[in-house]
C-alpha positions as CSV (number, residue, x, y, z in Angstrom):
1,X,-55.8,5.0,11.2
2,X,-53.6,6.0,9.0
3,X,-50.0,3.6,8.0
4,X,-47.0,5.5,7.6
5,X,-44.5,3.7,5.5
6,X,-41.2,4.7,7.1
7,X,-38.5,5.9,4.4
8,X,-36.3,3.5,2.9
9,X,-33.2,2.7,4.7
10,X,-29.8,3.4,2.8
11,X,-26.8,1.0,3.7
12,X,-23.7,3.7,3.5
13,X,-20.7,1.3,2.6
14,X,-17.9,1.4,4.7
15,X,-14.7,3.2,3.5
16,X,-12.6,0.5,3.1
17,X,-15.3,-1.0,0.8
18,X,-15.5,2.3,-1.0
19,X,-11.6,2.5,-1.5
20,X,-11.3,-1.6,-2.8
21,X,-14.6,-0.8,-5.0
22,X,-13.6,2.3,-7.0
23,X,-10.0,1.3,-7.3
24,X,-10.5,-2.2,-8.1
25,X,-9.4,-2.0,-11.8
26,X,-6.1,-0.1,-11.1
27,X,-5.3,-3.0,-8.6
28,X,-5.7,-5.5,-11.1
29,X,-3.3,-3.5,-13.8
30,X,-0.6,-3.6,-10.9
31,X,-0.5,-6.7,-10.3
32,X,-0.3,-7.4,-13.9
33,X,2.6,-4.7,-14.4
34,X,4.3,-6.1,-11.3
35,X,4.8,-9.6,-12.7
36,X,6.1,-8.4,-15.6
37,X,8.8,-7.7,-13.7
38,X,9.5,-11.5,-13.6
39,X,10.7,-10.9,-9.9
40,X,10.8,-14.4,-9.1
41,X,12.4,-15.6,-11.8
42,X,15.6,-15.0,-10.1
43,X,17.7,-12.3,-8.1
44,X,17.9,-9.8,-10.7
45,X,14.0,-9.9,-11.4
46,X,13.8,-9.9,-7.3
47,X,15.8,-6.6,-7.7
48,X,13.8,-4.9,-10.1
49,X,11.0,-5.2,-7.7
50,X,13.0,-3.9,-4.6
51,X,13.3,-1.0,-6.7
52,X,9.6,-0.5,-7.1
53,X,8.8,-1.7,-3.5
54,X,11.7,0.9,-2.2
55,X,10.4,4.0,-4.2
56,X,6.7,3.3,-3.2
57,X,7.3,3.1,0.5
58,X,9.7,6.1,0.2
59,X,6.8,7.8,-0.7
60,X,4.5,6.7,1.6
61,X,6.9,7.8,4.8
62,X,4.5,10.9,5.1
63,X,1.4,9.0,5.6
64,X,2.9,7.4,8.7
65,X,4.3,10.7,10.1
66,X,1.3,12.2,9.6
67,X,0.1,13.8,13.2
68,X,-3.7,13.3,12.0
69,X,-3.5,9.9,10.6
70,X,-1.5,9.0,14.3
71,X,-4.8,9.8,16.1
72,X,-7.4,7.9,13.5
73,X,-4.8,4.7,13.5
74,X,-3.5,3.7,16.4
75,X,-0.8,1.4,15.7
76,X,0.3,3.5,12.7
77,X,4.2,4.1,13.2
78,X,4.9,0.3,13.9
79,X,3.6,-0.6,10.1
80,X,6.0,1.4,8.5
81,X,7.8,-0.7,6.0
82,X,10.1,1.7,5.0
83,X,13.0,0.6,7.2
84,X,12.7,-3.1,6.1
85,X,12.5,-2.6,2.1
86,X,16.3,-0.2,3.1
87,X,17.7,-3.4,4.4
88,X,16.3,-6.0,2.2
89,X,18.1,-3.3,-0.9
90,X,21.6,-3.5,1.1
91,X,21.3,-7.1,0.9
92,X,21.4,-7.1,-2.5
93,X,23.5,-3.9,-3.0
94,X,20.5,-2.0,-4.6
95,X,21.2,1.8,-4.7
96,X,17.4,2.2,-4.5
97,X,18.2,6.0,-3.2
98,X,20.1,7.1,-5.8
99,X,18.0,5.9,-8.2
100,X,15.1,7.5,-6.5
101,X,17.2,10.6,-6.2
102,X,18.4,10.9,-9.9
103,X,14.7,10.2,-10.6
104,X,12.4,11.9,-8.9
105,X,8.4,11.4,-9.5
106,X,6.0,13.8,-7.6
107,X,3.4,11.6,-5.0
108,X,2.2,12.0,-3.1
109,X,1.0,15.4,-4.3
110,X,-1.4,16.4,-1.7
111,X,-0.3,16.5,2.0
112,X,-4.4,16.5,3.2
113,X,-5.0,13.6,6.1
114,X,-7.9,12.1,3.9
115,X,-5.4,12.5,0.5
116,X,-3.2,10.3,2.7
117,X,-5.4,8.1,3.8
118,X,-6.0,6.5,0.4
119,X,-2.4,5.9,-0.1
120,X,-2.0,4.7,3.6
121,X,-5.0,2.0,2.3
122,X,-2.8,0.7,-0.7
123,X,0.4,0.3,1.4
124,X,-1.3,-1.7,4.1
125,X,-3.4,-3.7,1.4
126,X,-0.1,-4.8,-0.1
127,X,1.1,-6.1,3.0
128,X,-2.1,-8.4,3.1
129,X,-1.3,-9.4,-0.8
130,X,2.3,-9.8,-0.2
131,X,1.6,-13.2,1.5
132,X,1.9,-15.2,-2.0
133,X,4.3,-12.5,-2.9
134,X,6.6,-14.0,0.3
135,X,6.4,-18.0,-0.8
136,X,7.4,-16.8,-4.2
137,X,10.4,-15.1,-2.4
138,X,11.1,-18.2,-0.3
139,X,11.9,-20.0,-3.8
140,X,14.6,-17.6,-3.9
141,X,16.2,-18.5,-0.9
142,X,14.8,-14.8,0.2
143,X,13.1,-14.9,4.3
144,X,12.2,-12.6,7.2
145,X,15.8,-11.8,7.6
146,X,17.3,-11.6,4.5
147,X,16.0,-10.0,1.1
148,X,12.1,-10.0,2.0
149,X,11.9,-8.6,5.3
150,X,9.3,-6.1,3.7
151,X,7.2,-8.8,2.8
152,X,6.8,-10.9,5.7
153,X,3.9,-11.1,7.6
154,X,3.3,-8.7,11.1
155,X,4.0,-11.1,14.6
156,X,0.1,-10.9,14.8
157,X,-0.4,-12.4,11.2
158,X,-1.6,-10.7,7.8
159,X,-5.2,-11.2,8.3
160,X,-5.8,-10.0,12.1
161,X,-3.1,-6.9,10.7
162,X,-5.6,-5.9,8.4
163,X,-8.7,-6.4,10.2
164,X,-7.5,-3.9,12.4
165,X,-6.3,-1.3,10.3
166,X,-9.6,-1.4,8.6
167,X,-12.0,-1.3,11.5
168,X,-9.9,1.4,13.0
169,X,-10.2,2.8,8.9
170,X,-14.3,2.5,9.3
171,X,-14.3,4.2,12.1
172,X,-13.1,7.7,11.0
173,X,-15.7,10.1,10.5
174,X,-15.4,11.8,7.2
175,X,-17.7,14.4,4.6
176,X,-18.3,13.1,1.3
177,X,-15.6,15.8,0.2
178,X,-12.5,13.8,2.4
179,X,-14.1,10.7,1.0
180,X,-13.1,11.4,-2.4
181,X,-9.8,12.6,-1.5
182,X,-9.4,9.7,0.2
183,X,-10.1,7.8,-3.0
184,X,-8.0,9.7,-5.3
185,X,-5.2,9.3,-3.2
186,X,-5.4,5.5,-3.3
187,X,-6.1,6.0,-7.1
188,X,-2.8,7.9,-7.1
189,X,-0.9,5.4,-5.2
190,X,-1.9,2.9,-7.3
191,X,-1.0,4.3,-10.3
192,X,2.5,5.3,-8.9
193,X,3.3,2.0,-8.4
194,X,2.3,0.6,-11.8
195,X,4.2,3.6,-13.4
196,X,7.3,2.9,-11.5
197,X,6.7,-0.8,-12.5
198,X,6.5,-0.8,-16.0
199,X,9.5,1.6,-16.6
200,X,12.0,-1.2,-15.0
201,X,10.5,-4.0,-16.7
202,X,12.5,-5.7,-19.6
């Protein structure tokens, strides 16, 4: 009788995987650009970065409006940052706004759910890496109420806050085609943010 040698099973990486893999170079280059910032050397490094932190969430208000984006993540409108980085500027009387206002840079530039999605991966990565980012801010005199709001950790802790965001990530069910949007959208982010950072570094 006759062995059939059943085909070869491929292991399809989950998205999340996809999106640290193909952007893994750009997220080095912004952490690098963000340090040069030199944002914990004191209060007016620490306000450079609000800057950077205020225009990137600005931007990213979109991906937690987004009706689509509601459905795939469940807890989506309670991660928003946006609201925290606005306070943690009054505190230290940055104009963030205006600045934002008088100059204006384009992102995201596609309003697809799957174009978001790759910047909604970035904003909720940071909020994983911003851990050390918080002890740093501590140093400063900085905390969950004053000047680093944006930075502390969710009341259910960084790791279980990203655990779910990217099992509830893994889950969607995408093409190829919303796969790479997905990917040039986090590509985008990332490069937003290492833009905005190395044009307010001294």
């Amino acid at each position: 009788m006759e062995t059939v040698t059943p085909p070869e099973q491929t292991t399809v990486q989950p998205l999340s995987k996809r999106l640290k893999h193909a952007t893994r170079e750009q997220h080095e280059r912004v952490d690098h650009a963000i340090m040069t910032l030199r944002p914990f050397d004191d209060l007016e490094g620490y306000a450079r970065f609000l800057r950077v932190q205020y225009g990137f969430q600005q931007r990213c208000l979109p991906c937690y409006r987004h009706p689509q984006l509601a459905d795939w993540i469940a807890d989506l409108g309670p991660r928003c940052r946006y609201a925290a980085v606005v306070r943690d500027c009054q505190d230290f009387n940055v104009d963030a706004e205006r600045q934002a206002k008088a100059k204006p840079l384009a992102a995201p530039t596609s309003e697809a759910a799957s174009y978001l999605l790759g910047w909604l991966y970035v904003n909720e990565g940071s909020n994983l890496g911003a851990a050390f980012l918080f002890k740093r801010a501590a140093a400063l005199g900085l905390t969950a109420n004053y000047g680093a709001r944006h930075l502390a950790p969710s009341d259910d802790g960084r790791g279980l806050h990203w655990r779910n965001f990217t099992q509830q990530l893994d889950a969607i069910a995408l093409s190829e085609a919303d796969i790479a949007q997905a990917i040039a959208g986090a590509k985008e982010a990332f490069a937003y943010v290492e833009t905005q950072a190395r044009s307010l570094a001294r």
